[in-house]
N, C-alpha and C positions, 0 to 999 in steps of 0.2 A: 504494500500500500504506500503510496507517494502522493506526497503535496508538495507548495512552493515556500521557499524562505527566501526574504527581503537581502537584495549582494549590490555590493556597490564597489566601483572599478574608484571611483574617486567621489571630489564634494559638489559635485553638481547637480543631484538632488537634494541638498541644502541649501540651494538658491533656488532653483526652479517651484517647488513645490512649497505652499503655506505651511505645509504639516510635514516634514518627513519620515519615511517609515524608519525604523530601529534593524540593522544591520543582523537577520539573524531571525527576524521575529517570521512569523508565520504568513504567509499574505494569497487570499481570493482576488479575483478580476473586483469586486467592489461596483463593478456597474450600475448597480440596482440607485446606490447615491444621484445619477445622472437620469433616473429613470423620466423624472418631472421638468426636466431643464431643456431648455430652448436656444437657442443662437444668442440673444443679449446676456446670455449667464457665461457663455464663454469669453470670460478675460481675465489677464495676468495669469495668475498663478492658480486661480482655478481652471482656465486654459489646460493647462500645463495637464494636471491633473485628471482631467478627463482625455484629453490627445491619448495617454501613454502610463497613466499611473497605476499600479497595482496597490492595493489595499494589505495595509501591513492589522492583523487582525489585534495586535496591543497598544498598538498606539491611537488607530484610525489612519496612519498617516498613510505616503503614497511613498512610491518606490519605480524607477525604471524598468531593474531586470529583479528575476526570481529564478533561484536555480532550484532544477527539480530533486527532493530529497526524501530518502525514508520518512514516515510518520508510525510509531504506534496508536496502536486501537484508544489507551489510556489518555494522547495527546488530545486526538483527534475527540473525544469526549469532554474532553477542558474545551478544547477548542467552540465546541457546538454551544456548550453551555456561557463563552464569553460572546461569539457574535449573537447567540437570542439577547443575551443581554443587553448589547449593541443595538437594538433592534428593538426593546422596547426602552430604553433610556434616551433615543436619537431620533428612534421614527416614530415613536408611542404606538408599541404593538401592547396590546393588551395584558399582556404577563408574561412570563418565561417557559410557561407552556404551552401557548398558543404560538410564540415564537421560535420554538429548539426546529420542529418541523423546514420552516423555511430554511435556520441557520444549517441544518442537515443537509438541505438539496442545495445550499449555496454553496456549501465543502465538495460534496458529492461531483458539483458540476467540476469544483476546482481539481478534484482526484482525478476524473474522469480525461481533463487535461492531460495531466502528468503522467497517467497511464501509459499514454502511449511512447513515453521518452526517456532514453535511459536514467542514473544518477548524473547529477551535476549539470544537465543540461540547462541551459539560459534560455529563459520565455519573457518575451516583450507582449504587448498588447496595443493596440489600437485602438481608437475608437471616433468613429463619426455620426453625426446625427444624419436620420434620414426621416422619411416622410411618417414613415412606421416605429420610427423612435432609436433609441441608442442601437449602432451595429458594430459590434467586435469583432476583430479578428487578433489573430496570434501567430508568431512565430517564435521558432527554434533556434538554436544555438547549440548545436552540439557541442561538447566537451573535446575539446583537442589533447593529444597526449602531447606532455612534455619534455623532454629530454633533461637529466643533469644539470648540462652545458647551458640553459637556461638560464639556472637558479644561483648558481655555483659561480664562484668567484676566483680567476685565476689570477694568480700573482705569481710575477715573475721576480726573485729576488734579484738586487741590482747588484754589480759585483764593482 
């Protein structure tokens, strides 16, 4: 079973985005936030945030890329039980049992993702309005293998 955690290459989702996500936390597509929103909502840095942000599920905040990584069943159950939470403390869903259901098919979609790709792989997101409302799409990053000679520091002593 695999879901996405919040990776960051550098600090430029510390500019771009209002909220940013926590390097590590857990994170869905988050769409559903944009589901009411129109063309005069898109500016600055909530822009930003719907174009390409993924939903970091501890902070709220947004995030570029997501590499794809194991989840335990125990996580994934904290998890259902903080986005219902999310869900009636943000969108005033009625209580935490009428919202675990939704927060369940929100993961669900998000597994259903990462399914298909090995570990480590890097998923971006999309998104544009259309007539019919928010359309996402996704792409991949495969994991490349590294070499040593990458990482590894050669020093030549000087004589």
């Amino acid at each position: 079973m695999q879901l996405a955690r919040a990776i960051h290459f550098d600090e430029s989702d510390q500019n771009v985005f209002a909220n940013p996500a926590r390097t590590g936390e857990w994170c869905i597509s988050g769409g559903f936030e944009f589901s009411n929103w129109c063309e005069a909502d898109l500016t600055g840095k909530q822009r930003q945030a719907f174009a390409n942000g993924w939903l970091g599920l501890e902070t709220s905040g947004r995030v570029t890329f997501v590499a794809v990584t194991k989840i335990e069943e125990t996580e994934l159950s904290q998890l259902t039980d903080l986005l219902a939470q999310h869900f009636v403390s943000v969108y005033g869903a009625p209580d935490l049992d009428a919202a675990r259901p939704v927060a369940r098919e929100e993961l669900r979609q998000m597994q259903e993702i990462c399914a298909e790709h090995t570990a480590n792989t890097l998923l971006t997101v999309a998104r544009d309005l259309s007539d019919a409302g928010v359309r996402e799409s996704y792409r991949s990053i495969e994991a490349q293998s590294a070499g040593l000679e990458q990482f590894a520091l050669h020093v030549t002593p000087e004589d």
